[in-house]
C-alpha positions in Angstrom: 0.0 0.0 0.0 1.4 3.5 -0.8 -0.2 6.4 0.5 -0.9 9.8 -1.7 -2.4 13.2 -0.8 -4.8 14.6 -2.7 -7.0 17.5 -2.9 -10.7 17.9 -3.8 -10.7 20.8 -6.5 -14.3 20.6 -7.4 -15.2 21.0 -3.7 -13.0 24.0 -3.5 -14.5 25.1 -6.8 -17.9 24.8 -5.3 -16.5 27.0 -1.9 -15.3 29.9 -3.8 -18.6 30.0 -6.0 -20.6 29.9 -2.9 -18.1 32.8 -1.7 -18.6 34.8 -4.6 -22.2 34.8 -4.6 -22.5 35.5 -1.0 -20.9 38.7 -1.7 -22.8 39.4 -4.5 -25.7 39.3 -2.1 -24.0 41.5 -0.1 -23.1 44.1 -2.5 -26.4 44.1 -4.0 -29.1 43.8 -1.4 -31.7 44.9 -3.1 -32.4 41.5 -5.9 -35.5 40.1 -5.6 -36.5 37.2 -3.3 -37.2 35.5 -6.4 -33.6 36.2 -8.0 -32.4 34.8 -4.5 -34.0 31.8 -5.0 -33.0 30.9 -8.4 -29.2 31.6 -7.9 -28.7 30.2 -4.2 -31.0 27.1 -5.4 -28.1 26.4 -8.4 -25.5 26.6 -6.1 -27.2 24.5 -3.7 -27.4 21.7 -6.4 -24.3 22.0 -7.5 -23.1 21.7 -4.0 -25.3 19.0 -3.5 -24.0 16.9 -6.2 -20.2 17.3 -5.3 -20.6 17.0 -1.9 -23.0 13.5 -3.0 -19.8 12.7 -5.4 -17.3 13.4 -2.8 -19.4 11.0 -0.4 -19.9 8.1 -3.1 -16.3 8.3 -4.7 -14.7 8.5 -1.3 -16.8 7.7 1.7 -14.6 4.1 2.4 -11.1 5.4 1.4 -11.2 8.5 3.5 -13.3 7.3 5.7 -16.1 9.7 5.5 -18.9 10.2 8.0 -22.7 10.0 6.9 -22.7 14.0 7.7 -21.2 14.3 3.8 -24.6 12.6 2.6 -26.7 14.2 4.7 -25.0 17.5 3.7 -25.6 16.2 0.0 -29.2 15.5 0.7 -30.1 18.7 2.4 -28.5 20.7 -0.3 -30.7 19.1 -3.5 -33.7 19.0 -1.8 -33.0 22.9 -0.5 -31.9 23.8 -4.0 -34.6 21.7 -5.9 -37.4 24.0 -3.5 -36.0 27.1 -4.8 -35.8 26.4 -8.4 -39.1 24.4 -8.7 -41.4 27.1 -7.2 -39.5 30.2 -7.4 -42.5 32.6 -6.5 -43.7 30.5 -3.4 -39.9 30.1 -2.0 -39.8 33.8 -2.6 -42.8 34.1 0.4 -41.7 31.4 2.4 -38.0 31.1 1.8 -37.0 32.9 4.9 -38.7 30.4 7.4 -37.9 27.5 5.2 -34.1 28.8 4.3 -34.1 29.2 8.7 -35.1 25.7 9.3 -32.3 24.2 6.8 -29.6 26.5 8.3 -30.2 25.4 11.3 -30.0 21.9 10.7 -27.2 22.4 8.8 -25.6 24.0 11.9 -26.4 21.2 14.0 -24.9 18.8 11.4 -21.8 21.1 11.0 -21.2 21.4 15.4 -22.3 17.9 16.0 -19.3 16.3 12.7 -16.4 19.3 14.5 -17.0 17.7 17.9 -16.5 14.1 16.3 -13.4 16.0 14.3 -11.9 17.4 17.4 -8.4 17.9 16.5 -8.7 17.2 13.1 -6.9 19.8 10.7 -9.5 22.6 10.2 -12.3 21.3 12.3 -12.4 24.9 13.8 -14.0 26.2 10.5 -16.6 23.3 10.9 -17.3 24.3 14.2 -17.5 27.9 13.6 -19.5 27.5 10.1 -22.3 25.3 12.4 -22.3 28.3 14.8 -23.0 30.9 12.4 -25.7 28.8 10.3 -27.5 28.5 14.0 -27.5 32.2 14.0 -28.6 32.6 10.5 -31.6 30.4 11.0 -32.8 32.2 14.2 -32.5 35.1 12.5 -34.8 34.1 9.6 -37.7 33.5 12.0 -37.1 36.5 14.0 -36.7 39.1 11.3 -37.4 37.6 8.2 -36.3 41.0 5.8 -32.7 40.1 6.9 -32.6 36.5 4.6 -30.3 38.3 1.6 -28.1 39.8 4.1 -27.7 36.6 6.2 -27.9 34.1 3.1 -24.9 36.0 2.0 -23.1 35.5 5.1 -23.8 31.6 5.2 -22.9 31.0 1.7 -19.5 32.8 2.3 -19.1 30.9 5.5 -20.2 27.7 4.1 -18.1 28.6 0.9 -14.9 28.6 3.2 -15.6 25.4 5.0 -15.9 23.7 1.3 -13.0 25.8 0.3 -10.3 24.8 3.3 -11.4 21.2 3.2 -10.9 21.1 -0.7 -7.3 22.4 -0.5 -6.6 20.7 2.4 -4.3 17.5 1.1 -6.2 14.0 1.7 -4.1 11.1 2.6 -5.2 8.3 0.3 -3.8 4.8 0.1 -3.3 3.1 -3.1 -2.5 -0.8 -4.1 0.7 -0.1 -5.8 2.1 -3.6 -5.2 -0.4 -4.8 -8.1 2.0 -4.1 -10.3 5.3 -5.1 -9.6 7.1 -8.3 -11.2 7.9 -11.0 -9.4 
């Protein structure tokens, strides 16, 4: 067995999209809910389907937790509501949008505490913090969704980001081919 490292650059990719459009949010507040919808529900799918590709592609090799999948899950379905009904996530959004952050908080906190120590499990722990916030938030003051969907896709954009650049240790069966 030989061991490589290896980085994920499609879920880094997907982290710096997410970043980007968070700060598009941010720089232009005033899109409709509607817009909102559309864009954050591509990202989401596309998130979705790495983060579902990271988990099937890797899950036994780098011994990945079911919080990958359930990430992946959340993500399509979250991203499949905004795109299929664009005008009803644009009344409901911020109370549905609150209820997913704050599960994926939960998921984020709950996967840092089983990573404790792990390189860059901070940033998991931190990311599950703020996505707690960002889903109160949505139910107390519901006008503030663009504002705080901006912050959680730059915060979950930097969680993707770290853990796609950060080098994976995976072992490969290079003793197949040697001679006898």
């Amino acid at each position: 067995m030989e061991a490589t490292s290896k980085r994920d650059w499609g879920m880094f990719a997907a982290g710096v999209a997410l970043i980007i459009v968070g700060f598009v949010f941010l720089w232009a507040p005033g899109l409709t809910l509607v817009s909102i919808a559309a864009v954050a529900g591509a990202m989401f799918l596309v998130v979705g389907a790495f983060d579902l590709y990271t988990y099937a592609r890797y899950h036994k090799s780098l011994d990945l937790s079911g919080w990958l999948l359930a990430y992946a899950i959340c993500d399509i379905v979250l991203g499949l509501m905004f795109l299929i009904h664009p005008l009803i996530a644009a009344e409901v959004i911020p109370w549905v949008a609150g209820a997913f952050m704050a599960a994926y908080g939960i998921f984020e906190i709950v996967a840092a505490v089983q990573l404790r120590g792990a390189v860059s499990w901070g940033w998991l722990l931190v990311g599950g913090i703020v996505s707690i916030l960002c889903g109160v938030f949505f139910f107390i003051w519901p006008a503030s969704f663009a504002i705080f969907l901006a912050f959680f896709l730059m915060m979950r954009g930097v969680t993707l980001a770290v853990y796609g650049a950060t080098p994976r240790v995976v072992l490969s069966d290079k003793s197949l081919h040697h001679t006898a």
